[in-house]
N, CA, C and O atoms as a GROMACS GRO file, in nm:
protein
  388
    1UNK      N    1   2.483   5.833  -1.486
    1UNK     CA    2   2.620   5.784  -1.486
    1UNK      C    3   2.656   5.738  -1.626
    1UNK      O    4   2.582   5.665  -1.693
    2UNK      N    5   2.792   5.793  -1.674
    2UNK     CA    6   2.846   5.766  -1.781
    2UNK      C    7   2.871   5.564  -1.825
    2UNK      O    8   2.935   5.488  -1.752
    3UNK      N    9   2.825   5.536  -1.914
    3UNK     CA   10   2.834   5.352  -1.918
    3UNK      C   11   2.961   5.320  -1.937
    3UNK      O   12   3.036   5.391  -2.005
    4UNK      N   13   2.999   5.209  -1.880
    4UNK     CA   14   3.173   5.194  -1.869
    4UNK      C   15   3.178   5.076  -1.954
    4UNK      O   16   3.120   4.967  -1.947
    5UNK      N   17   3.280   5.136  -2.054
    5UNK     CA   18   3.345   5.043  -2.119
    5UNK      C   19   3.490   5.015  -2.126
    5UNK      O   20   3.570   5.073  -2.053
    6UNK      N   21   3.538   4.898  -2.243
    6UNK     CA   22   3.665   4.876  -2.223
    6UNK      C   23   3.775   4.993  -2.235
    6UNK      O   24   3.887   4.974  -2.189
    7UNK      N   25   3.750   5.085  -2.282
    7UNK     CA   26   3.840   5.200  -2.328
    7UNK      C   27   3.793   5.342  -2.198
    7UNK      O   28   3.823   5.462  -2.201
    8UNK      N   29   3.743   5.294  -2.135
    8UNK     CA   30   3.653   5.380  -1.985
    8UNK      C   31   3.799   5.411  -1.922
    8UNK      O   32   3.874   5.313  -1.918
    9UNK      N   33   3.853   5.539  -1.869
    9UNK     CA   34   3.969   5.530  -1.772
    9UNK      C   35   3.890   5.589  -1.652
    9UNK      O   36   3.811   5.682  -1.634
   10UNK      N   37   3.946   5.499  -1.584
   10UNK     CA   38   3.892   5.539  -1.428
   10UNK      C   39   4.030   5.610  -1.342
   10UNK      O   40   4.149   5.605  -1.371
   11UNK      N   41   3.976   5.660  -1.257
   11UNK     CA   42   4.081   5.686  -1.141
   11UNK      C   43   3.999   5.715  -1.005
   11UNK      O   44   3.897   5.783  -1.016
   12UNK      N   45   4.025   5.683  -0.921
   12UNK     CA   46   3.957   5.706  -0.758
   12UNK      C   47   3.980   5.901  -0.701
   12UNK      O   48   4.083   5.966  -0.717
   13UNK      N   49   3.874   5.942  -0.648
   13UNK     CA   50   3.851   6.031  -0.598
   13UNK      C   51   3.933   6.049  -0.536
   13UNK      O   52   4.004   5.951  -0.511
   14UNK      N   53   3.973   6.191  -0.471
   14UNK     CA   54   4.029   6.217  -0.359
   14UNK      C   55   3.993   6.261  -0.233
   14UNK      O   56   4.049   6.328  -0.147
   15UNK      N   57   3.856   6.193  -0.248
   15UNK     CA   58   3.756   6.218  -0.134
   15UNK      C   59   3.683   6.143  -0.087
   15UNK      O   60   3.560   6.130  -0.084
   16UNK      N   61   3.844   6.040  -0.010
   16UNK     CA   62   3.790   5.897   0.094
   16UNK      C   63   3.924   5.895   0.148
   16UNK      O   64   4.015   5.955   0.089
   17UNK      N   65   3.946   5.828   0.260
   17UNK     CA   66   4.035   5.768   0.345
   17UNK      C   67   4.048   5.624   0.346
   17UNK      O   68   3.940   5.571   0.370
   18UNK      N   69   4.148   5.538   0.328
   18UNK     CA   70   4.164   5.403   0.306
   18UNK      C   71   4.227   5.379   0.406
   18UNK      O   72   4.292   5.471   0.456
   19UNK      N   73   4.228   5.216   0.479
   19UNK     CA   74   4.281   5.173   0.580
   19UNK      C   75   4.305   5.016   0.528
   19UNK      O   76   4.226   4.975   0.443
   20UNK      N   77   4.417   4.917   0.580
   20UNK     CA   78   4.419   4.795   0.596
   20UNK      C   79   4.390   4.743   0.682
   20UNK      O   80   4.449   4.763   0.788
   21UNK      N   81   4.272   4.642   0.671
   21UNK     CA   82   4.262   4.586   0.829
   21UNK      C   83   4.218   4.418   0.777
   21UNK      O   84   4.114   4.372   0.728
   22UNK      N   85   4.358   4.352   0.817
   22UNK     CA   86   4.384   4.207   0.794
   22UNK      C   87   4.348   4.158   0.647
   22UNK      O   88   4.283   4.055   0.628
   23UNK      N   89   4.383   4.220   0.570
   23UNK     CA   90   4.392   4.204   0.426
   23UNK      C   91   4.273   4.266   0.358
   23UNK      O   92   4.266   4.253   0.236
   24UNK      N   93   4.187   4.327   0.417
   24UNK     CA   94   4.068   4.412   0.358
   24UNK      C   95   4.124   4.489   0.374
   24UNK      O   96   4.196   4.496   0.473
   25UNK      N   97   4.114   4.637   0.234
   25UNK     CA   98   4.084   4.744   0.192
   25UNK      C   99   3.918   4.831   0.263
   25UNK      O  100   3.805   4.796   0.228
   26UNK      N  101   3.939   4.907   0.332
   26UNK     CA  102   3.831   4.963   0.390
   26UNK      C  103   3.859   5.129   0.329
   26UNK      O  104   3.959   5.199   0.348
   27UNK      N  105   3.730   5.165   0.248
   27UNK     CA  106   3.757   5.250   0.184
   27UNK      C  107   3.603   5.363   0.267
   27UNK      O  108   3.491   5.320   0.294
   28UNK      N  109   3.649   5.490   0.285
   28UNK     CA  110   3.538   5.586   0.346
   28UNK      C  111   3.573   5.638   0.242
   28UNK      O  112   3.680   5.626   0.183
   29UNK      N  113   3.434   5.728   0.201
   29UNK     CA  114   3.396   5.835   0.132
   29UNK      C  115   3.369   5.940   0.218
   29UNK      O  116   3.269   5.928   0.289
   30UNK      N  117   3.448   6.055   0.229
   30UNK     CA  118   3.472   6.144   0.346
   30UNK      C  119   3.334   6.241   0.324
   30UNK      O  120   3.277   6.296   0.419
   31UNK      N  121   3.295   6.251   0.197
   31UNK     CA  122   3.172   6.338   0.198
   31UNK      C  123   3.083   6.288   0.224
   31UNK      O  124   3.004   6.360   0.284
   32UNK      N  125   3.045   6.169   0.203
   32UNK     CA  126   2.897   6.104   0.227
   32UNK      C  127   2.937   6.019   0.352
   32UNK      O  128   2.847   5.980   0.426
   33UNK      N  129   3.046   5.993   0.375
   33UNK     CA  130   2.995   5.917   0.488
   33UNK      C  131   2.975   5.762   0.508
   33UNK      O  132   2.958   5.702   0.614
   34UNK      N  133   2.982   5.701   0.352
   34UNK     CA  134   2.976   5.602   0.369
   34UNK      C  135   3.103   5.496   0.326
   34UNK      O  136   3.191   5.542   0.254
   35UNK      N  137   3.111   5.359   0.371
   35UNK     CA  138   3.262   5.297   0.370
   35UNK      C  139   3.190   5.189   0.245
   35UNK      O  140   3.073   5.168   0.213
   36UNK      N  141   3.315   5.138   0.196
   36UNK     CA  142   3.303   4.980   0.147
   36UNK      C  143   3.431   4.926   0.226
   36UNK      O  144   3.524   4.992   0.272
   37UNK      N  145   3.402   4.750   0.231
   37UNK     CA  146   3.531   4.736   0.264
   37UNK      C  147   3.551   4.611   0.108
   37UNK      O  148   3.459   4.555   0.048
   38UNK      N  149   3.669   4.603   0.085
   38UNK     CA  150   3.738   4.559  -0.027
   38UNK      C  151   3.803   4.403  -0.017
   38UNK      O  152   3.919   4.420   0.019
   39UNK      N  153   3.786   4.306  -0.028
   39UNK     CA  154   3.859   4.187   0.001
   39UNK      C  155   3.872   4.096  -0.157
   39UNK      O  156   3.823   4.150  -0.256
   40UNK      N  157   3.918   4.001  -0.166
   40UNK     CA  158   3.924   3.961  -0.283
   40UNK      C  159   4.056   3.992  -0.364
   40UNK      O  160   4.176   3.993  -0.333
   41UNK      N  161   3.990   4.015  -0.474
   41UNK     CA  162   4.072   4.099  -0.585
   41UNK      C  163   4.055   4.273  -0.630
   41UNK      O  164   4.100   4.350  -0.715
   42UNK      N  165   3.951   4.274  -0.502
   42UNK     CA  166   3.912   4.411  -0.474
   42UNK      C  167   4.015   4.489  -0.441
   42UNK      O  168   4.028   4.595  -0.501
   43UNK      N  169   4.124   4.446  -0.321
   43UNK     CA  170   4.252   4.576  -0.319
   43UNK      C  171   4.320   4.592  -0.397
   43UNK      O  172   4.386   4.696  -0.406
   44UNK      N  173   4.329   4.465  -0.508
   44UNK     CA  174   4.426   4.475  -0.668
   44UNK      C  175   4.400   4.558  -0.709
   44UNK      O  176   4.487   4.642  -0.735
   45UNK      N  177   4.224   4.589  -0.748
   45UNK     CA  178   4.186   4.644  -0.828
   45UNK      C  179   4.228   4.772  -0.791
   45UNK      O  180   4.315   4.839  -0.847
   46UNK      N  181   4.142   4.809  -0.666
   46UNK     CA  182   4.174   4.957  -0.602
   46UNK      C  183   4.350   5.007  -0.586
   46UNK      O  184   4.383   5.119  -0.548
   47UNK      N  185   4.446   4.898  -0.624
   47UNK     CA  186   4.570   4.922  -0.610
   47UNK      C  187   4.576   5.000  -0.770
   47UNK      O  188   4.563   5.122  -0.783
   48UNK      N  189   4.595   4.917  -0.872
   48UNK     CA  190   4.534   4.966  -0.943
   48UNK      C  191   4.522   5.093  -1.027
   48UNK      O  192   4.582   5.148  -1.120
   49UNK      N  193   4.380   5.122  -0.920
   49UNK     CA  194   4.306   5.213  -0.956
   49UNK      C  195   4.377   5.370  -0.923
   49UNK      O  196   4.334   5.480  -0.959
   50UNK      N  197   4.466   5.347  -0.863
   50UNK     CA  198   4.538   5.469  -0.809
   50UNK      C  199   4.621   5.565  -0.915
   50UNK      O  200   4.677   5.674  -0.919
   51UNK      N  201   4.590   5.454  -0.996
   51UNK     CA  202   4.669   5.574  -1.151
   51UNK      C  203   4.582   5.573  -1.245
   51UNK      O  204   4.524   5.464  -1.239
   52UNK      N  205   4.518   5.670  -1.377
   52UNK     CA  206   4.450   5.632  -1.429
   52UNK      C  207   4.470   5.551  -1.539
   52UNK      O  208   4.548   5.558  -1.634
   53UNK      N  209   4.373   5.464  -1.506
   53UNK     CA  210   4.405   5.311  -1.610
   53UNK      C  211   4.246   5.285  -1.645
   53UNK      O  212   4.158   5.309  -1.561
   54UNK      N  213   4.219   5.237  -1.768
   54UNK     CA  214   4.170   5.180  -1.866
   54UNK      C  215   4.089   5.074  -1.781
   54UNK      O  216   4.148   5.043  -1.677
   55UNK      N  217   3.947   4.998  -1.804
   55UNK     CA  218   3.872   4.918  -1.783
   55UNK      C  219   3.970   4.813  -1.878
   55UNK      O  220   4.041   4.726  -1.827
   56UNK      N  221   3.964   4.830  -1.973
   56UNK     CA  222   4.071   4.738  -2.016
   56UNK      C  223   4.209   4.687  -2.003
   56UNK      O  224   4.252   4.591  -2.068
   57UNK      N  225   4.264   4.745  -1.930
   57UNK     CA  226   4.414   4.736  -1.862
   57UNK      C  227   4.369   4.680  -1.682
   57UNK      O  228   4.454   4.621  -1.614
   58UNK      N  229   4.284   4.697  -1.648
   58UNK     CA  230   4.249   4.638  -1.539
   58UNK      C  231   4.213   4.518  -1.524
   58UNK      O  232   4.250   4.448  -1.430
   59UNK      N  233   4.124   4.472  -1.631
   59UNK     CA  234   4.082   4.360  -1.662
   59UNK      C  235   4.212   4.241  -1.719
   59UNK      O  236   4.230   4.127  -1.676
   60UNK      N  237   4.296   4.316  -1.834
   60UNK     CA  238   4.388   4.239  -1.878
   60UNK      C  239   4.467   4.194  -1.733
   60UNK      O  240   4.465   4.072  -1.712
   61UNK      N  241   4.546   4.288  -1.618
   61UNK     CA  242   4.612   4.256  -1.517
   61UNK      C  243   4.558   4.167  -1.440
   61UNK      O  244   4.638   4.088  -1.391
   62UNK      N  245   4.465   4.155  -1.417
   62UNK     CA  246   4.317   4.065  -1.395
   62UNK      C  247   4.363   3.894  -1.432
   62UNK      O  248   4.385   3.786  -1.379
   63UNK      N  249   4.360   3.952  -1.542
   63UNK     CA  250   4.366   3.810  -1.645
   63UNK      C  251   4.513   3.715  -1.573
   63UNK      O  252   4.520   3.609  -1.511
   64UNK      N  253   4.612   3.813  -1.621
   64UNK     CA  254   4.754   3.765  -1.585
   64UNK      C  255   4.790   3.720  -1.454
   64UNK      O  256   4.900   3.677  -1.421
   65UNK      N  257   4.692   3.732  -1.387
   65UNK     CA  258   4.693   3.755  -1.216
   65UNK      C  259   4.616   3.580  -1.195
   65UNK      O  260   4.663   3.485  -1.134
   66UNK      N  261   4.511   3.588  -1.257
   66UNK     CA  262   4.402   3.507  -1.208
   66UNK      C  263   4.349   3.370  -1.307
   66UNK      O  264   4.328   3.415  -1.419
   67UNK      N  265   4.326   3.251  -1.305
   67UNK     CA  266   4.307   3.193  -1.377
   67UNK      C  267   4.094   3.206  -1.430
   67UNK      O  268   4.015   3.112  -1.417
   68UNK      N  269   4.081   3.260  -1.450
   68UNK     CA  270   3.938   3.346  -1.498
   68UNK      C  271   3.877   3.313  -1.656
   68UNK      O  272   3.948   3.294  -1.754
   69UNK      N  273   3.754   3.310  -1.655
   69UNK     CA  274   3.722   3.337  -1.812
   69UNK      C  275   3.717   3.443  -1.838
   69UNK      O  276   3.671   3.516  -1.750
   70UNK      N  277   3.757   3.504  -1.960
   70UNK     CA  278   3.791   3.664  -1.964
   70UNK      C  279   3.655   3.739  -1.960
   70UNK      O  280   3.642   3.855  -1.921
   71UNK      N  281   3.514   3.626  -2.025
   71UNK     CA  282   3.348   3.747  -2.029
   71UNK      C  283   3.356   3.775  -1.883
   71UNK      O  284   3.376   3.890  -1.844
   72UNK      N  285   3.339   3.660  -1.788
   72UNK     CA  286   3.346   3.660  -1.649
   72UNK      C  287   3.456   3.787  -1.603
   72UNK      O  288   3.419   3.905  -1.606
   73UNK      N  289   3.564   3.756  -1.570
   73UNK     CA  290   3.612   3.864  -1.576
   73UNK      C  291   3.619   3.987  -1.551
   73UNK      O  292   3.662   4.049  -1.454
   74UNK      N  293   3.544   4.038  -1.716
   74UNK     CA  294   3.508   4.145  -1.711
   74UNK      C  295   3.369   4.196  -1.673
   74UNK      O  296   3.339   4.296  -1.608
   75UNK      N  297   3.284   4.094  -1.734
   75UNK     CA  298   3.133   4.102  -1.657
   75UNK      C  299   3.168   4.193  -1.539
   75UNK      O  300   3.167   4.315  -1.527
   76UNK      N  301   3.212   4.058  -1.427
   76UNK     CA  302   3.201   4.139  -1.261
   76UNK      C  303   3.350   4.220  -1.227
   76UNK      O  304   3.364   4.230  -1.105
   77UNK      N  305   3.440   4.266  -1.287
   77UNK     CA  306   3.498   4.393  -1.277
   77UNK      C  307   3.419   4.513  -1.325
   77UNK      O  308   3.421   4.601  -1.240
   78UNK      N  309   3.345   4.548  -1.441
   78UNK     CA  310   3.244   4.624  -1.472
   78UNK      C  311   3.140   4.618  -1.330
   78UNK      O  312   3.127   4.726  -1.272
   79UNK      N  313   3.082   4.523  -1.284
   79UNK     CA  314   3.009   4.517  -1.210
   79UNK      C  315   3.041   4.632  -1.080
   79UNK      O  316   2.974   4.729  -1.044
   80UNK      N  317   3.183   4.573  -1.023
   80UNK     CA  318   3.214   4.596  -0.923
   80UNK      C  319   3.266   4.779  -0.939
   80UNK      O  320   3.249   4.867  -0.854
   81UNK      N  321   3.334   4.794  -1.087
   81UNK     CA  322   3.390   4.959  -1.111
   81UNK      C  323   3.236   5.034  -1.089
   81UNK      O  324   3.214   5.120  -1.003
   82UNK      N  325   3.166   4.998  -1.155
   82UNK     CA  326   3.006   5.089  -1.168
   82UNK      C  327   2.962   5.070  -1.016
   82UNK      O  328   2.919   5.177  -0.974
   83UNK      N  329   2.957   4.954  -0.902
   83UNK     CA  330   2.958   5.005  -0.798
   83UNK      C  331   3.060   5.144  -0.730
   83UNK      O  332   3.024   5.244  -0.667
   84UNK      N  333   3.185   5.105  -0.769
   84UNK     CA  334   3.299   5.202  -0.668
   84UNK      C  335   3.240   5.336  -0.718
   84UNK      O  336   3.225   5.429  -0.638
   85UNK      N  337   3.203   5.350  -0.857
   85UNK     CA  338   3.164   5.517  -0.927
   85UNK      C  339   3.035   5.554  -0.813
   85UNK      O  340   3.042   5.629  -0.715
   86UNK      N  341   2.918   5.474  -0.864
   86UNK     CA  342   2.812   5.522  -0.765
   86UNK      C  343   2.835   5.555  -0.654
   86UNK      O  344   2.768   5.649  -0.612
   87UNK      N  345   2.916   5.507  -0.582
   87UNK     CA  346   2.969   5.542  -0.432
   87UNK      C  347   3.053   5.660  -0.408
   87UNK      O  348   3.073   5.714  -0.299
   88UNK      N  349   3.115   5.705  -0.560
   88UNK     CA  350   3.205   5.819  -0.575
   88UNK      C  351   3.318   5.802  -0.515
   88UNK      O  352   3.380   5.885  -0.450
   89UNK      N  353   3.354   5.658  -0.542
   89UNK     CA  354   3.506   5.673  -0.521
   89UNK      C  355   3.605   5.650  -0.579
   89UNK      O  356   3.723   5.655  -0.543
   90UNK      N  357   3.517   5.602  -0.752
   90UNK     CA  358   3.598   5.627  -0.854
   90UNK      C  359   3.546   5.709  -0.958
   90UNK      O  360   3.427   5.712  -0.992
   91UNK      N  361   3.668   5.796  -1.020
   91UNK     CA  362   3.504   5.917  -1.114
   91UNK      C  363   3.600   5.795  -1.297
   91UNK      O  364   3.691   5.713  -1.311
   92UNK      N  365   3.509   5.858  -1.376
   92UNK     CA  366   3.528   5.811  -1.534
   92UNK      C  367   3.563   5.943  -1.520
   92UNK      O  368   3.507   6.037  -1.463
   93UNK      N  369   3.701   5.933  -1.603
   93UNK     CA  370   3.766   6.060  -1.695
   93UNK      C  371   3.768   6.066  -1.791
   93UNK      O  372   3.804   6.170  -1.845
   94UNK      N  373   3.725   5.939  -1.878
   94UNK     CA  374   3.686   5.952  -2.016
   94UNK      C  375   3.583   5.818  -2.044
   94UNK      O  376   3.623   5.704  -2.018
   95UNK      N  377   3.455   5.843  -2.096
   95UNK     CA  378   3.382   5.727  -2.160
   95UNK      C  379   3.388   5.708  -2.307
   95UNK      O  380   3.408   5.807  -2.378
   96UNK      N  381   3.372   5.587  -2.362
   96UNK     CA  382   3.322   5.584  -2.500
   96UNK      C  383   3.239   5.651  -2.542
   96UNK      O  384   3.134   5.678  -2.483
   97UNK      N  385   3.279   5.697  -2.673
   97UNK     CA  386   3.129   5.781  -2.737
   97UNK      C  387   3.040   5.671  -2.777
   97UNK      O  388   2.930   5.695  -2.825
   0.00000   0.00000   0.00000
């Protein structure tokens, strides 16, 4: 897997089905089979994520949204994007060289 950085644009696959159920984001991956469900600042993100946007533009909306330390922040948004990729339900369309 490509390493995600601030200049990383992500965008979500088109190969899962999403549902709302009482403020969780429940996301299937239609090929594998497997779900996450999303709560938090997790459906922001995945809201988001629906256009392609920048690790850094996610994080900044982040910021404006949330009263946060910005390492924190980004620490566990990185955390959480490098989960959604492994799961393939978000691909990197461009990494840092």
């Amino acid at each position: 897997m490509a390493s995600l950085g601030p200049d990383s644009t992500l965008v979500v696959t088109d190969s899962h089905t999403t549902a709302t159920v009482d403020g969780e984001v429940v996301i299937l991956n239609n090929e594998k089979g497997l779900y996450q469900g999303l709560d938090g600042v997790g459906p922001q993100v995945w809201e988001l994520l629906q256009e392609p946007m920048t690790v850094r533009e996610v994080r900044d909306a982040i910021l404006q949204e949330y009263d946060v330390d910005r390492e924190r922040c980004e620490r566990d948004l990185v955390a959480f994007l490098e989960a959604l990729v492994a799961d393939e339900l978000v691909e990197i369309e461009n990494a840092p060289a």
